[in-house]
MARVEXFI-296627 format. One line per 3 residues: number of its first residue (from 0); for each residue y, x, z of C-alpha. Coordinates in steps of 0.2 Angstrom, whole numbers, always signed. Layout:
N
NUM) Y,X,Z ~ ...
# end
This chain:
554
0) +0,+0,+0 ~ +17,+8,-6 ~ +29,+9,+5
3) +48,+7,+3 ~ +64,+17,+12 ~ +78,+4,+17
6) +90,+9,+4 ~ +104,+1,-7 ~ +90,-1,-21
9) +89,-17,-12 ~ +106,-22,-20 ~ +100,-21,-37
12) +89,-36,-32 ~ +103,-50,-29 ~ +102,-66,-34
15) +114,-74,-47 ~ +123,-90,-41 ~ +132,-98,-58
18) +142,-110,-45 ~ +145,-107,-27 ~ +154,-125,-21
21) +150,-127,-1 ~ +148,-142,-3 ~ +133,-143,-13
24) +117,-151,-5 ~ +105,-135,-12 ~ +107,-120,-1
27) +113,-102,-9 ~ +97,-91,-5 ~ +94,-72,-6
30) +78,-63,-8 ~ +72,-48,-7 ~ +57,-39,-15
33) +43,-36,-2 ~ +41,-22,+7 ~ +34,-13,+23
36) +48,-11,+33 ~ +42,-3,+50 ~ +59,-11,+56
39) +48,-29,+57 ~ +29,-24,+58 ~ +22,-8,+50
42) +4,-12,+43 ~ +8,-28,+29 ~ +23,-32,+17
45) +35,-43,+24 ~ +53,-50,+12 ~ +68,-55,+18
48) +72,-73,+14 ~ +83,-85,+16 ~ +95,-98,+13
51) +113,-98,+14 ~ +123,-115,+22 ~ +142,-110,+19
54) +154,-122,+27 ~ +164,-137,+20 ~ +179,-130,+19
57) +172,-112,+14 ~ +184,-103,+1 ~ +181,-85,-6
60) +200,-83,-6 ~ +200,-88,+13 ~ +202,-75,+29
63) +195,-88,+41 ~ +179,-81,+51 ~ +166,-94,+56
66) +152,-94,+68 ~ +133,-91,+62 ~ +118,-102,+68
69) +103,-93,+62 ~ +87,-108,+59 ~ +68,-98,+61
72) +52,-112,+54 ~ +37,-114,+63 ~ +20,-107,+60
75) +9,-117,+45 ~ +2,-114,+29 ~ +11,-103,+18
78) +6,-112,+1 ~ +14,-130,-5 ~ +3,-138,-15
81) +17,-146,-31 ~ +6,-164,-32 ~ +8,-171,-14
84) +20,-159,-5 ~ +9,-152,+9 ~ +7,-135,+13
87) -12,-133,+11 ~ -16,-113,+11 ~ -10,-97,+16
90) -13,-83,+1 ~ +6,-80,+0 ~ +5,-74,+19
93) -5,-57,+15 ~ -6,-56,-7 ~ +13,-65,-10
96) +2,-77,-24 ~ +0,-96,-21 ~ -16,-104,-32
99) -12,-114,-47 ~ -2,-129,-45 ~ +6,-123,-30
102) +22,-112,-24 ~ +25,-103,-7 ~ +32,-116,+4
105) +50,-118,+7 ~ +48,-124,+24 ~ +65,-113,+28
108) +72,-130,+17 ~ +67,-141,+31 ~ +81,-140,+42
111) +93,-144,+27 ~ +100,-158,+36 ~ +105,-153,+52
114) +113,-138,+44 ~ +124,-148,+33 ~ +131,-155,+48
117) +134,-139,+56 ~ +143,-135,+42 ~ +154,-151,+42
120) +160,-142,+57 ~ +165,-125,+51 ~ +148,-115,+54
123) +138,-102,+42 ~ +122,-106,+44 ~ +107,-96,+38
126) +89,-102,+39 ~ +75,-87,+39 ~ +60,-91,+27
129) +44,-80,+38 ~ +31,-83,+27 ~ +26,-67,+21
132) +16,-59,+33 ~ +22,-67,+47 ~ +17,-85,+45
135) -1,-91,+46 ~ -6,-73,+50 ~ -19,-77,+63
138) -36,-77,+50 ~ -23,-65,+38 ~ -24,-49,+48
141) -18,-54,+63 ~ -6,-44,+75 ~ -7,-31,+87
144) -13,-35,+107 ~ +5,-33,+113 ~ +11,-45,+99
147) -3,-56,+97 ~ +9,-72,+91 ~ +17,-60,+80
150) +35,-67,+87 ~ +42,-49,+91 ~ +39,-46,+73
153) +48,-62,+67 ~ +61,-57,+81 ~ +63,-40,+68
156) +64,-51,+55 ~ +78,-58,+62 ~ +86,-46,+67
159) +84,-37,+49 ~ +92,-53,+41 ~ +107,-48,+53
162) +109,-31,+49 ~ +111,-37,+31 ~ +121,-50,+33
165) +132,-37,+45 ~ +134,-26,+31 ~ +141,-41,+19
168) +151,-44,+33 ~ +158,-24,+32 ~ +160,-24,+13
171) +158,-35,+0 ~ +149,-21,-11 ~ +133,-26,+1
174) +134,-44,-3 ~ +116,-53,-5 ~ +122,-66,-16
177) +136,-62,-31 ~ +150,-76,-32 ~ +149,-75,-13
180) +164,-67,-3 ~ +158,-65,+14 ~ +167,-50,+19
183) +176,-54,+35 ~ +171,-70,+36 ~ +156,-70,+49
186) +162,-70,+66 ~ +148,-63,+73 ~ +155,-66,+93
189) +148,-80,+89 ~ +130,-82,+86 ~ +116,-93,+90
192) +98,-96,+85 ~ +88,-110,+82 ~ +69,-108,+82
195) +56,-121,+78 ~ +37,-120,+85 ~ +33,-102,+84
198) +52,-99,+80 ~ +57,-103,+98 ~ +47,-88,+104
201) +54,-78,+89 ~ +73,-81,+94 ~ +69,-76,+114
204) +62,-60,+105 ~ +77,-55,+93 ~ +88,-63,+109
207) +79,-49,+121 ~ +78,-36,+106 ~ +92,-34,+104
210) +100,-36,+123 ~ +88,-22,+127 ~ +91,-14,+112
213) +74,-9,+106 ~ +71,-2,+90 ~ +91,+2,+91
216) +97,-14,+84 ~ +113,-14,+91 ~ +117,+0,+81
219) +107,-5,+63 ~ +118,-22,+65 ~ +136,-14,+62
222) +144,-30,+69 ~ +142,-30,+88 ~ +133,-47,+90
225) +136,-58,+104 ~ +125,-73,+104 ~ +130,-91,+108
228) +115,-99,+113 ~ +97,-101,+110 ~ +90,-119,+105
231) +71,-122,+103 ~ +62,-136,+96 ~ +43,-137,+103
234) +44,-120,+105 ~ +28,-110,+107 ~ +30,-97,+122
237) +14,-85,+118 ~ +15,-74,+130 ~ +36,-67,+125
240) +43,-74,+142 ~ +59,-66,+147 ~ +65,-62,+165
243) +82,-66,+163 ~ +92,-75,+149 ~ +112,-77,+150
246) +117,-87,+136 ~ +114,-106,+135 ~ +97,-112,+133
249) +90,-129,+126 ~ +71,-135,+123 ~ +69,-148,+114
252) +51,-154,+120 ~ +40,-168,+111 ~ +31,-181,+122
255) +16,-182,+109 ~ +17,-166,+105 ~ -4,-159,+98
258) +2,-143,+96 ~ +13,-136,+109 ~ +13,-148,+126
261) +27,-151,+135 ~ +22,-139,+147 ~ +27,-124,+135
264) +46,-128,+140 ~ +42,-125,+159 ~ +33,-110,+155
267) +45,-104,+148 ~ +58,-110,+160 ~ +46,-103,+174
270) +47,-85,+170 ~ +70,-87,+170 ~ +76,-102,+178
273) +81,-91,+193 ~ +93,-103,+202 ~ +104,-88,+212
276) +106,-77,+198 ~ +108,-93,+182 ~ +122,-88,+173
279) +121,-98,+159 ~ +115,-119,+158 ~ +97,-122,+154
282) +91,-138,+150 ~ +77,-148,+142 ~ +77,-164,+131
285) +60,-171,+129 ~ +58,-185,+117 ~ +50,-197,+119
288) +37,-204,+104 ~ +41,-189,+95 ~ +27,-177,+84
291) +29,-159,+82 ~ +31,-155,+65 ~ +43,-169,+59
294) +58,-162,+67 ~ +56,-149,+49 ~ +57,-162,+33
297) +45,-149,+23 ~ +32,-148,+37 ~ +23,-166,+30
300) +9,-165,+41 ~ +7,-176,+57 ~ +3,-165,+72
303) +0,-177,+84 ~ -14,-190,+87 ~ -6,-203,+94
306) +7,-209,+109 ~ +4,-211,+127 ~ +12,-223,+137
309) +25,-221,+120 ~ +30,-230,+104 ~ +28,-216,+92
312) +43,-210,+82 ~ +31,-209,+67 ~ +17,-217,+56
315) +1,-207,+61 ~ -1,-205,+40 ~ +16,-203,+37
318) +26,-187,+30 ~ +40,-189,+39 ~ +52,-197,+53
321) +69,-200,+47 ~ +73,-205,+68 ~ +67,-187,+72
324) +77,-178,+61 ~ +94,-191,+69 ~ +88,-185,+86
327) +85,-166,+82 ~ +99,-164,+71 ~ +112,-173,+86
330) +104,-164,+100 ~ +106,-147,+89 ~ +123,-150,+84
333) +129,-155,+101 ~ +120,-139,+108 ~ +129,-129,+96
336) +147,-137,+100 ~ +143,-136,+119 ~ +139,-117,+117
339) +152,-112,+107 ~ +165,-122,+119 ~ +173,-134,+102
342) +169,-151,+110 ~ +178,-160,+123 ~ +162,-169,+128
345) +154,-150,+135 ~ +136,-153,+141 ~ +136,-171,+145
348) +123,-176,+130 ~ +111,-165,+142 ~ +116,-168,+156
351) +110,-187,+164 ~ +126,-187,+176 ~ +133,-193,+161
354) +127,-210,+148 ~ +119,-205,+130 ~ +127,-214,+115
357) +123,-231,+117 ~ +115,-232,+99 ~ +102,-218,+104
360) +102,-224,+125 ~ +97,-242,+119 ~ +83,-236,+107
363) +75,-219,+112 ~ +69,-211,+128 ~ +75,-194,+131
366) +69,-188,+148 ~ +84,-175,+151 ~ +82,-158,+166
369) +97,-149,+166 ~ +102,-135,+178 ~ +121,-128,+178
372) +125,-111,+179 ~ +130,-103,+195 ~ +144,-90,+187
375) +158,-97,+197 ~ +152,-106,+212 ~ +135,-100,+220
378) +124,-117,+222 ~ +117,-122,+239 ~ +101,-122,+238
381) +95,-135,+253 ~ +75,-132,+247 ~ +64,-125,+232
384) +49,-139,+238 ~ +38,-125,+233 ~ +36,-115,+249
387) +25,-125,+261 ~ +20,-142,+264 ~ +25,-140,+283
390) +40,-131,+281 ~ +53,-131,+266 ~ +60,-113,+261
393) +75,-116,+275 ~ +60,-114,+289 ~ +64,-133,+295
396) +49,-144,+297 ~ +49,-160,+287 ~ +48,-176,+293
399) +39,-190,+282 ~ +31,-208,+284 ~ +20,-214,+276
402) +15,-202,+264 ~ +4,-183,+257 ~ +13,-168,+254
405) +3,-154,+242 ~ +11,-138,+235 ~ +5,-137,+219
408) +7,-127,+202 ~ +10,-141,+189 ~ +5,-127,+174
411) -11,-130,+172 ~ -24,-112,+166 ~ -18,-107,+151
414) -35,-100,+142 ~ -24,-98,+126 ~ -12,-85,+134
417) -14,-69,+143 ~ +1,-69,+152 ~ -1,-83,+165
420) +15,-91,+171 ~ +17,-103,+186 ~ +28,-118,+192
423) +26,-123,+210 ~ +32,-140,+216 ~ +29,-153,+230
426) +17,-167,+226 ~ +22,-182,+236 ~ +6,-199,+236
429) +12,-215,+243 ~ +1,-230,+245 ~ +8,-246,+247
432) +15,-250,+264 ~ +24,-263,+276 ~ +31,-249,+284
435) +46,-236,+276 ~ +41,-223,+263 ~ +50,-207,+264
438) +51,-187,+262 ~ +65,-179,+273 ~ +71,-159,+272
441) +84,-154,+282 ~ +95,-138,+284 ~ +93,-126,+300
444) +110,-130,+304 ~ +123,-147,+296 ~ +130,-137,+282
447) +148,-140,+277 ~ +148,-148,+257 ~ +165,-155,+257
450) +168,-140,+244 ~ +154,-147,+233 ~ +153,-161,+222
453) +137,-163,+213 ~ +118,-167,+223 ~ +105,-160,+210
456) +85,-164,+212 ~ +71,-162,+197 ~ +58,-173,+194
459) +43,-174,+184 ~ +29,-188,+182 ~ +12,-183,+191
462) +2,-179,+174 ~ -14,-172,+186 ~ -17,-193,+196
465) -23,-209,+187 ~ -15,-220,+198 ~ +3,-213,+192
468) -3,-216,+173 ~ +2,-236,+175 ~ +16,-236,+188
471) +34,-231,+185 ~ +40,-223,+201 ~ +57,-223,+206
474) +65,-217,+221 ~ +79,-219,+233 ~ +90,-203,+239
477) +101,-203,+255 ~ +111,-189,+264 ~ +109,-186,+281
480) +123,-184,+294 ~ +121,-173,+308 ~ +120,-188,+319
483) +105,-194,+311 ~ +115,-209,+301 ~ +111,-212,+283
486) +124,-212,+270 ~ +123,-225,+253 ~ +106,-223,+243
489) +109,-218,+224 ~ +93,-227,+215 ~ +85,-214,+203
492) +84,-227,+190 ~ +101,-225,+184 ~ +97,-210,+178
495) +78,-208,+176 ~ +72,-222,+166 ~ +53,-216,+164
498) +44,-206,+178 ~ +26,-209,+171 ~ +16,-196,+163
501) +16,-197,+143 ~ +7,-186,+131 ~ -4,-182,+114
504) -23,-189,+117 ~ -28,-172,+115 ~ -18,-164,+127
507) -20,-179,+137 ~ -5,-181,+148 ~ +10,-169,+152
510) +24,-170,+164 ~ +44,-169,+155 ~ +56,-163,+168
513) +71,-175,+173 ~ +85,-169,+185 ~ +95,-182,+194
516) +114,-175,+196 ~ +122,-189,+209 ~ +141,-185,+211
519) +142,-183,+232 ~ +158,-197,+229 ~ +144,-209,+227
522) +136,-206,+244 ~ +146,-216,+257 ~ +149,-219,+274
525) +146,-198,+279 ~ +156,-184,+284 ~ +153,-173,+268
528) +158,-156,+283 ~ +143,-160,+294 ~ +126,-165,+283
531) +110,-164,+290 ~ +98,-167,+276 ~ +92,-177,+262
534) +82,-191,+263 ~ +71,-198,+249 ~ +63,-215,+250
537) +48,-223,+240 ~ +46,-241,+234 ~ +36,-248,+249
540) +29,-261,+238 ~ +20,-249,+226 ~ +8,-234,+226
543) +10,-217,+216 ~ +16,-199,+216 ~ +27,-188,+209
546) +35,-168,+207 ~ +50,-164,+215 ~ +58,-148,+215
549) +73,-138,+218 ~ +87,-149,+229 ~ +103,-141,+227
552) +121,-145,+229 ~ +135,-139,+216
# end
């Protein structure tokens, strides 16, 4: 196998764009001949390819810099067969050939429609095409033991698309694309990714790459790149899980989901949802009758085998789901705004203090977690619900009626993986009772929270008890005054519509995060200087269980 030096041969091989209008529906792409580039993975030919998404109001003759949002596919068959539209084989991923009456797969097209509204509002967006030698590598040669998903390699790929684009950016004499006047125009303070499936683990790794610098990226990008956020959709964790991450973070989980569960986003949330040292918001939207696959309009395949305790968003024979692409594209864009501080309306899509737009709150289920960044005010944290089920992490002992405390790890053994990752939280049974039903935690000493204005408490469905599968649990919370008197209750309902476990019948059932963020101005008759505790009380006329984890005050 010939192998190529990095060199401005490359240029020779642009391709020719007779009309460059913005506001075309058809992308401007660039593509490179293949090559292996140790820079991505050094055994197999990779290209670089991709398509170009200019803004609205894009003119060569402009100055104006815009932002970048870089879009990274999922992991499927590399051939499209031209008769029905599905990707059916993978000889492009390792010989660059698709049999007779097929094409490699333009599954880097699939996200055509959220990028045209990111462009509406001013951004360059570029989407990656992975497919040679990255995508459907697993029977095609594989990758090595430390990258056995091959998502540091599309991370490289990534990165490399970057590095060239940089270089347009420095000179228009590198330009990928010829009618195309890029030069100063890529503002590349402002940078995020979008990956999708396999592509979610594949922007933590270009993320972490180049943070940590490896292979020397930050100086092979001639731009210092400083990225926005991170947005995934069902995105595949493998075993890339990073310690830390400072940049805004989005998962956009699907309920009936075959291929990656829901419990992907708190495995990945696991290993950097560290609530002292958050800098940055992390959240997780998970959508509720929503498939894996649909949210890319070239990925035709249905991978998911049905809905539980959901109405699908899809026809099990269908190709597509024009609702999912509504929801991905508005939960993407409004990621986007949010990160790169141009909408007025910040994080509230994510954040279930705040209503979703009616059109979507009256139709869809969107089971929302979000946890703020502690950058400017260090949250109190009144108890993980992960130490004990004596004592909370404060030492105090709680007090219950009436029901069963269990710590317990709601990440079920990942076989598939060899990193094993782990989410502790407190399982709380109730049975039906004539008596109260509640959970109390209480600081060692009243704590003063006149300074604070948010209560925040996650929960998630019991996916691991049957008796939870038909009830919808609610609960009731309450602050404690140091007296012992109880302020207002806030009903979880006004914010946490489902708390049942949903799923894929293969996967059978899975748990969606959901954080309640009650503004303190809604608990009354306390003195906000001297609280106790927080109480949490159970509908006495039902039986069930639940997660809870992390009570904090912002």
């Amino acid at each position: 196998m010939r192998r190529f030096r990095i060199s401005t041969v490359f240029f020779l091989f642009l391709v020719t764009i007779l009309k460059v209008h913005a506001s075309d529906s058809s992308p401007l792409e660039y593509r490179l001949p293949a090559v292996v580039d140790s820079q991505i993975i050094g055994d197999r030919m990779t290209e670089v390819w991709g398509a170009l998404y200019l803004p609205d109001d894009f003119s060569s003759y402009g100055t104006q810099k815009y932002p970048l949002v870089l879009f990274v596919h999922g992991d499927h068959n590399t051939c499209m067969d031209l008769e029905s539209g599905e990707a059916k084989s993978c000889e492009y991923t390792m010989t660059g050939s698709c049999p007779s009456g097929s094409v490699p797969h333009p599954n880097h097209l699939g996200y055509t429609y959220a990028a045209r509204e990111l462009t509406s509002l001013g951004y360059i967006v570029l989407s990656v095409n992975a497919n040679r030698g990255l995508t459907c590598a697993w029977d095609k040669g594989g990758f090595p033991d430390d990258d056995r998903f091959g998502m540091q390699a599309r991370g490289n790929l990534i990165l490399k698309h970057l590095s060239y684009l940089s270089e347009w950016n420095q000179s228009q004499s590198r330009a990928l694309i010829k009618g195309v006047e890029l030069q100063g125009r890529i503002d590349f303070n402002r940078v995020g990714m979008m990956g999708h499936s396999i592509g979610g683990g594949s922007v933590r790794s270009a993320y972490e790459s180049y943070l940590l610098n490896k292979e020397d990226w930050q100086n092979k990008i001639q731009d210092r790149v400083h990225f926005t956020g991170i947005f995934e959709m069902g995105g595949g964790s493998g075993d890339h899980l990073l310690d830390r991450i400072d940049v805004p973070w989005a998962y956009l989980a699907s309920s009936c989901d075959i291929q990656v569960p829901t419990e992907d986003a708190l495995r990945v949330l696991s290993s950097f949802n560290q609530i002292e040292s958050q800098t940055a918001p992390q959240m997780v939207m998970t959508v509720g009758g929503a498939n894996h696959s649909f949210f890319n309009t070239y990925w035709r395949k249905n991978w998911s085998t049905g809905c539980i305790n959901e109405d699908p968003l899809f026809d099990l024979g269908a190709k597509e789901s024009k609702v999912m692409q509504r929801i991905g594209k508005t939960a993407l864009v409004e990621f986007f705004q949010a990160a790169n501080q141009s909408s007025i309306k910040g994080w509230s899509f994510f954040d279930p203090q705040y209503k979703l737009p009616e059109d979507i709150e009256s139709n869809y289920h969107l089971s929302r977690f979000f946890s703020d960044s502690s950058k400017l005010s260090k949250p109190v944290l009144l108890d993980d619900l992960k130490t004990s089920k004596e004592k909370n992490s404060r030492g105090v002992s709680y007090q219950t009626e009436n029901l069963e405390l269990e710590v317990k790890d709601l990440l079920r053994e990942q076989k598939f993986y060899q990193t094993q990752a782990h989410w502790l939280a407190m399982r709380l049974f109730w049975s039906q009772s004539d008596q109260p039903i509640y959970f109390q935690t209480e600081f060692s000493v009243p704590e003063d929270l006149s300074s604070r204005s948010l209560l925040s408490l996650t929960l998630l469905p019991d996916h691991f008890n049957k008796r939870s599968l038909v009830s919808n649990p609610h609960v009731l919370l309450q602050l404690v005054q140091e007296d012992g008197s109880l302020s207002t209750a806030f009903d979880s309902r006004e914010q946490v519509e489902y708390l049942r476990p949903t799923g894929d019948p293969y996967w059978e059932y899975q748990a969606a995060p959901q954080a309640i963020r009650v503004p303190l101005d809604v608990f009354k008759g306390v003195d906000f200087s001297k609280i106790k505790g927080v109480r949490i009380l159970f509908d006495q006329n039902t039986s069930g269980s639940l997660f809870a984890k992390d009570l904090l005050f912002y």
